[in-house]
C-alpha positions as CSV (number, residue, x, y, z in Angstrom):
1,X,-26.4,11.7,49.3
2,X,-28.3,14.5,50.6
3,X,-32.0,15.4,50.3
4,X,-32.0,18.5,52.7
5,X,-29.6,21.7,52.2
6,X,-29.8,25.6,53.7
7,X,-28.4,28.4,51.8
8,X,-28.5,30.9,54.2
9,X,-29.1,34.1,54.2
10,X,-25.6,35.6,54.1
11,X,-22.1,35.6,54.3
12,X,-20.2,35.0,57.3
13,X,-17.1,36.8,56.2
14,X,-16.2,39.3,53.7
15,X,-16.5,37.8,50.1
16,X,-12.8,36.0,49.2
17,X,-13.3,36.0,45.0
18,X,-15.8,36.3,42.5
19,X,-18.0,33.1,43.1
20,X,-19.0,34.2,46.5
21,X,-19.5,38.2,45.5
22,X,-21.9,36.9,43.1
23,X,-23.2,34.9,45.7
24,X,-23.9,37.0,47.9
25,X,-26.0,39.3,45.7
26,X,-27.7,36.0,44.3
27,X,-28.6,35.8,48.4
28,X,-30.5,39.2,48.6
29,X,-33.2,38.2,46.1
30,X,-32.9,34.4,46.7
31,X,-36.6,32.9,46.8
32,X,-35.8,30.1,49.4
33,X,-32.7,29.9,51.7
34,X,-33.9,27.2,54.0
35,X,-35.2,23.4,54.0
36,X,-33.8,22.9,50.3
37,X,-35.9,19.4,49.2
38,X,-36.4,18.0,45.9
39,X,-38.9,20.0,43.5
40,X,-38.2,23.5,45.6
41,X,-36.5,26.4,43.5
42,X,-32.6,26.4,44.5
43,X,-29.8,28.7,43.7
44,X,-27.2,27.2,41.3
45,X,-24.3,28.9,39.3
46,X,-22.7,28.5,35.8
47,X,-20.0,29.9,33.7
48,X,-20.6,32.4,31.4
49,X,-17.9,34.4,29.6
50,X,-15.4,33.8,32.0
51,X,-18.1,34.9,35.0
52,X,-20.4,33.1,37.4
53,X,-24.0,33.5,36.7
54,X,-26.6,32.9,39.2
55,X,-29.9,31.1,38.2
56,X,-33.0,29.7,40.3
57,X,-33.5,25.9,38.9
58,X,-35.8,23.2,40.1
59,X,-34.1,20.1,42.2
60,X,-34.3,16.9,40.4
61,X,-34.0,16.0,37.1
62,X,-37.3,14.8,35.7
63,X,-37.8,10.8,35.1
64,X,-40.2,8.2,34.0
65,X,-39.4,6.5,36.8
66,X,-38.6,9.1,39.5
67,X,-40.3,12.9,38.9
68,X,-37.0,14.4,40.9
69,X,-33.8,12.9,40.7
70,X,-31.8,15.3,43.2
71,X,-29.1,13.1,43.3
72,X,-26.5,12.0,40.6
73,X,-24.1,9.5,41.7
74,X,-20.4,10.2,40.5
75,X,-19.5,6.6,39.6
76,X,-22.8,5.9,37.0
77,X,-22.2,9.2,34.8
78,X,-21.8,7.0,32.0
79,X,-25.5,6.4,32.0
80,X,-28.4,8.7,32.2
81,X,-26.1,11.5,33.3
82,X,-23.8,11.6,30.3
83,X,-25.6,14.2,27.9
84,X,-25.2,16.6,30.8
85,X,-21.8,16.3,31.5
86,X,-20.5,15.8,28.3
87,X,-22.1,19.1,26.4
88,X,-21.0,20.7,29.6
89,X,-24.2,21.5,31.6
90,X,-22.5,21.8,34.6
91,X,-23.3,23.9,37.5
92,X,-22.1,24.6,41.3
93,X,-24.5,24.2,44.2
94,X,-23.8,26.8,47.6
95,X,-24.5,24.9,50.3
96,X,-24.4,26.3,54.2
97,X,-25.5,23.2,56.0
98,X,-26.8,19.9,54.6
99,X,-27.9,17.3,56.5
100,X,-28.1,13.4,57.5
101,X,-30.1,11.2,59.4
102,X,-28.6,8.0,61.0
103,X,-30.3,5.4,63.5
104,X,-33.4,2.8,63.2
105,X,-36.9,4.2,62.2
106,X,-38.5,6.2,63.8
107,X,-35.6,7.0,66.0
108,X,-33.1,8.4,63.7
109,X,-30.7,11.0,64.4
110,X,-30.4,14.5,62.8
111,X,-26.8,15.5,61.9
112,X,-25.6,19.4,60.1
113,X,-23.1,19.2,58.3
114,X,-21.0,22.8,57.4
115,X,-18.0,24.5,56.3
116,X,-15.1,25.2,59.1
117,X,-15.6,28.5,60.5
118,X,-13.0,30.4,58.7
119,X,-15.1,29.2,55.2
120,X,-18.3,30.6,54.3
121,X,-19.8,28.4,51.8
122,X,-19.3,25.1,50.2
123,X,-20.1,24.2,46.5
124,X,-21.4,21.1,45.6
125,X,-20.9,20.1,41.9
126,X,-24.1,19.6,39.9
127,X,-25.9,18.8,36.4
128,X,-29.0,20.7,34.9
129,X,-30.8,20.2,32.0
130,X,-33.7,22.2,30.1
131,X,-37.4,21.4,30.9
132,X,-38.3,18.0,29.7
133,X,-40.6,18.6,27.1
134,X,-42.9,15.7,27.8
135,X,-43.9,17.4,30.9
136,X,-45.6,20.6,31.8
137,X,-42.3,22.0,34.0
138,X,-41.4,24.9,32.6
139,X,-37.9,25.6,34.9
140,X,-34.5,24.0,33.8
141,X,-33.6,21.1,36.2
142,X,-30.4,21.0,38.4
143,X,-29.5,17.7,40.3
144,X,-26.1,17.0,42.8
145,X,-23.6,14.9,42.3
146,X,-22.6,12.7,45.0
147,X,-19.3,10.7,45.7
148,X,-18.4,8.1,48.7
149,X,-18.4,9.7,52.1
150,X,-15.2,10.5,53.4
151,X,-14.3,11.9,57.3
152,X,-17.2,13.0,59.1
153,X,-19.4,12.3,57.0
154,X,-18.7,8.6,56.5
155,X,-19.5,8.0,60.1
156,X,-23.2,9.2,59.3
157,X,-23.9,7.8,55.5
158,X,-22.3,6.3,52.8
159,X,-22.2,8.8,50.2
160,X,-22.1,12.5,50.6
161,X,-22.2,15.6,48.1
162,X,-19.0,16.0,45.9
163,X,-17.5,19.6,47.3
164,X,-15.0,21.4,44.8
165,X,-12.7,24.5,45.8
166,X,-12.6,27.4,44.0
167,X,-9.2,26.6,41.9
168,X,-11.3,24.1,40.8
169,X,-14.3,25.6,39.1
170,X,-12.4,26.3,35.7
171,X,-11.0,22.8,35.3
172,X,-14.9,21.3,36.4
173,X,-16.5,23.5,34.0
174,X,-14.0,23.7,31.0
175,X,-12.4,19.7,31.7
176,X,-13.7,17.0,28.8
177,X,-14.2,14.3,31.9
178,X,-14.5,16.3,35.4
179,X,-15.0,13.0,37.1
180,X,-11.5,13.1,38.6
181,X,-12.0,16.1,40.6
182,X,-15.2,14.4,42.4
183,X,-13.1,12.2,43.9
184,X,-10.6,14.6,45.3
185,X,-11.4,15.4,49.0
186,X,-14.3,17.1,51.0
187,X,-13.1,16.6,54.6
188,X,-12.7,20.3,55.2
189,X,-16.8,20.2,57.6
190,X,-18.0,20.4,60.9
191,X,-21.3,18.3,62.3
192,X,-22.8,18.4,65.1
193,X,-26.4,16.6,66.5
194,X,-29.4,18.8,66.1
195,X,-33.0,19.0,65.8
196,X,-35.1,17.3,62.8
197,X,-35.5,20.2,60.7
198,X,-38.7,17.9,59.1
199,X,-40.5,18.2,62.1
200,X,-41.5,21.6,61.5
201,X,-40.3,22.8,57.8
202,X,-42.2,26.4,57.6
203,X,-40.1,27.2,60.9
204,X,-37.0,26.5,59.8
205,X,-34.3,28.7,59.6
206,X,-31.3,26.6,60.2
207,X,-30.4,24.3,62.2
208,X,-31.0,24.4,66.0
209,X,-27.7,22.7,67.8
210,X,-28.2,19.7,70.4
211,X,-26.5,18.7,72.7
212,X,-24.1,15.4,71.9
213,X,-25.1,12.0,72.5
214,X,-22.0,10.1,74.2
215,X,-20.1,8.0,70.9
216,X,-20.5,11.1,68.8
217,X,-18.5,13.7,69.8
């Protein structure tokens, strides 16, 4: 699950392949790198002849009974989610941080989540869909799919954005059922305790480290 993402502003290292040159030109004109929530315009890439294409796309698919669906869980795409898979409107999601909450009510616990230091993004896999017609949006839709927590994450929440490498993207965008690759391992992140990025949203420009509580380190 995740409700709250960063994209950042840059690169850490020198671009590695295509995805993450076009990335980082998507970066310079991006129109919101921080606080990603449901209904906010995110960065999202497709396939097109063979080359990604960046696009700006609203989070969360449009519903009757939920306006934005930002998450799509991997295990239910035979319901609601199959038109989108199935006539391939895939997309990939960069992601620099995402985060989690943990603890009782009112005193839960921020955690970031990010790529190892030697990696500069990751890429969450998502669906999008056109405007719904019955509405007055006018932006195509993008929501992320999820898959159980594993590693870190697990410790935190039960179920955690699905991550794909790069030698993946072809076979996720190309594959008649992707659904295999969801399920094939995102324990390459870091987390570490910080500072409700909720508490002051307009400010925020990453997240701001804490130290660890004992049990968490």
């Amino acid at each position: 699950m995740c409700n709250l993402y960063d994209l950042g502003r840059n690169l850490r290292h020198r671009s590695r392949n295509d995805w993450e040159d076009a990335l980082a030109r998507a970066l310079k004109e991006s129109r919101k790198a921080f606080g990603i929530r449901k209904t906010d315009p995110g960065l999202v890439f497709t396939l097109s002849a063979k080359k990604p294409v960046a696009r700006t796309m609203r989070w969360g698919f449009h519903r009757s009974f939920n306006p934005a669906v930002n998450n799509a869980r991997s295990d239910k795409l035979d319901g609601m989610w199959l038109p989108s898979w199935q006539e391939k409107r895939r997309c990939l999601i960069p992601v620099s941080t995402f985060y989690e909450w943990t603890g009782p009510a009112g005193k839960k616990q921020t955690f970031a989540f990010e790529p190892r230091s030697e990696v500069n993004v990751l890429w969450a896999a998502g669906l999008w869909e056109p405007a719904p017609e019955t509405t007055s949006l006018r932006e195509k839709c993008y929501t992320m799919l999820t898959t159980a927590s594993q590693g870190i994450v697990s410790e935190i929440h039960a179920r955690m954005p699905a991550f794909l490498q790069p030698d993946q993207f072809k076979e996720f965008f190309s594959a008649a059922d992707p659904r295999p690759l969801l399920e094939s391992g995102n324990g390459n992140l870091v987390h570490y305790r910080c500072e409700n990025p909720l508490k002051n949203p307009a400010a925020h420009e990453g997240p701001v480290r804490q130290e660890m509580l004992p049990g968490f380190e």
